[in-house]
C-alpha positions in Angstrom: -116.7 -97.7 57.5 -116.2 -95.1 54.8 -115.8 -95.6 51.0 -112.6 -94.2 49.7 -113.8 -90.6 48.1 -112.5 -92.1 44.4 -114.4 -94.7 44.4 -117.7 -93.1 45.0 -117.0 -90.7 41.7 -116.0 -94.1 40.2 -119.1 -95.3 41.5 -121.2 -92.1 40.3 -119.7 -92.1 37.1 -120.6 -95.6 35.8 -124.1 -94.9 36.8 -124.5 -92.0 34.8 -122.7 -93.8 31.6 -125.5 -96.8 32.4 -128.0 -94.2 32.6 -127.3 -92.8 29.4 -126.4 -95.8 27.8 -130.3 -97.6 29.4 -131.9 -94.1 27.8 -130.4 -94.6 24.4 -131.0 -98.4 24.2 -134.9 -97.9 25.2 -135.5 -94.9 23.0 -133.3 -96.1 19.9 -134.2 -99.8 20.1 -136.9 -100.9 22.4 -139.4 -98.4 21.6 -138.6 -95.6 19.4 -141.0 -93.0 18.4 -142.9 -93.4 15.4 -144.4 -89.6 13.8 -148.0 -90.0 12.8 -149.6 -87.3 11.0 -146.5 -85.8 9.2 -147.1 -83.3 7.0 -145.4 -83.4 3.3 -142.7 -80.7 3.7 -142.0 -82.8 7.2 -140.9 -85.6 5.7 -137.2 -87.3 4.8 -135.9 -87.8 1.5 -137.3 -91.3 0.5 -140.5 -90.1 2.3 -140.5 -86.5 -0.2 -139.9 -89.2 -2.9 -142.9 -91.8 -2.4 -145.2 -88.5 -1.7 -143.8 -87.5 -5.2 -144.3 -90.8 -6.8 -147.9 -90.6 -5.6 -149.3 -87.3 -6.7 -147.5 -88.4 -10.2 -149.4 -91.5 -10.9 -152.9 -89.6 -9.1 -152.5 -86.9 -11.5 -151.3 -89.5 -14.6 -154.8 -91.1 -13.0 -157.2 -88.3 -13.0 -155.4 -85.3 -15.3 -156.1 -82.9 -12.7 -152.8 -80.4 -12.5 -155.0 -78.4 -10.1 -154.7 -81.3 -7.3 -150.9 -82.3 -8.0 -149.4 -78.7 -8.1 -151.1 -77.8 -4.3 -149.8 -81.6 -3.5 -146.5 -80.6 -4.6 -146.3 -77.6 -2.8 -147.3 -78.9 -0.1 -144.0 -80.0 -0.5 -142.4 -76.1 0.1 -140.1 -76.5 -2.6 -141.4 -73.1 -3.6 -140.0 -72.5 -7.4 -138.1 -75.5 -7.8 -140.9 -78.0 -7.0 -141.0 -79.3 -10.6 -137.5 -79.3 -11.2 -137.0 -81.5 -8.0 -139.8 -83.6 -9.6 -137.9 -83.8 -12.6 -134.3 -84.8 -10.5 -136.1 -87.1 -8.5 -137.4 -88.9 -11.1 -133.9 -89.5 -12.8 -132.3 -91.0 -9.5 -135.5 -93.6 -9.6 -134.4 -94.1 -13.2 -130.9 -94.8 -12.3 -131.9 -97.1 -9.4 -133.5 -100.5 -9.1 -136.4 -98.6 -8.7 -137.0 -98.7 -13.0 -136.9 -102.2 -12.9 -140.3 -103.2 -12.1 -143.3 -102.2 -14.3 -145.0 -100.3 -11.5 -141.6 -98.4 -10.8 -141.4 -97.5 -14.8 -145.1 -96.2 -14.7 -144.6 -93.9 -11.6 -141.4 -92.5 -12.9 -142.9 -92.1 -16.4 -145.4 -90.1 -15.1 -143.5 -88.0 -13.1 -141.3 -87.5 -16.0 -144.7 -86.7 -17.9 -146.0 -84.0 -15.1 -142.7 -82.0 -14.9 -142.6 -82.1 -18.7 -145.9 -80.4 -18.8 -144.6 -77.9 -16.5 -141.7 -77.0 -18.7 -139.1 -78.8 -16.6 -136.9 -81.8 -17.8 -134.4 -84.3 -16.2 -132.4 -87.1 -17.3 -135.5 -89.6 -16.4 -136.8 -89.6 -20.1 -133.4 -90.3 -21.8 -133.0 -93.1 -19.4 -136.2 -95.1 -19.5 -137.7 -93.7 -22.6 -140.3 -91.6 -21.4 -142.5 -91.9 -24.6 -142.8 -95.5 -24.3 -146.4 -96.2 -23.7 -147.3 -98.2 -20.7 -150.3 -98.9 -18.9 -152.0 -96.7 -17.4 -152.3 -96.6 -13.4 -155.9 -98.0 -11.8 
């Protein structure tokens, strides 16, 4: 006995969907892919962020401008690198992020590197810049 032709595009149809659907649900949920080995100008926002927040407490660590500029332009921010340095550093200001000692230290230095590059944000008026804290170990 034959299937009605309908139903076997009925048939066809909710296998693809469940296909698709079964493809998205593995990849999304079950085991997504996870980059290794990213570099800098690679990464997302928060990711640019943290990789910001660490060259600016290496270089508040060990002075060298050298090291954090080719960090940063790593980055491919081209020009703008400190300025983005400088803006970054006032959204941590203005989020819970300045609420935690650490948080004030990495933002002061950042603050404190894009100074010394001749670039300025709203980080400084916010968390008073000039405020001495301890220095990173």
């Amino acid at each position: 006995m034959k299937a009605p032709r309908g139903l076997s595009i009925v048939v066809l149809l909710i296998g693809i969907v469940a296909g698709i659907g079964g493809g998205v649900l593995y990849a999304w949920v079950i085991n997504p892919v996870v980059h290794t080995d990213v570099l800098p100008w690679q990464l997302n926002r928060d990711g640019r962020t943290a990789w910001m927040i660490a060259v600016s407490v290496a270089w508040a660590h060990d002075g060298d401008i050298i090291r954090a500029a080719n960090r940063l332009n790593d980055l491919h921010l081209n020009d703008q690198t400190f300025q983005v340095l400088a803006d970054s550093a006032c959204t941590l200001a203005r989020s819970s992020y300045a609420q935690s000692q650490a948080g004030l230290i990495a933002i002061r230095s950042m603050v404190r590197l894009a100074q010394g590059q001749g670039k300025r944000g709203c980080a400084s008026d916010l968390i008073g810049a000039n405020t001495p804290t301890a220095a990173p170990a």
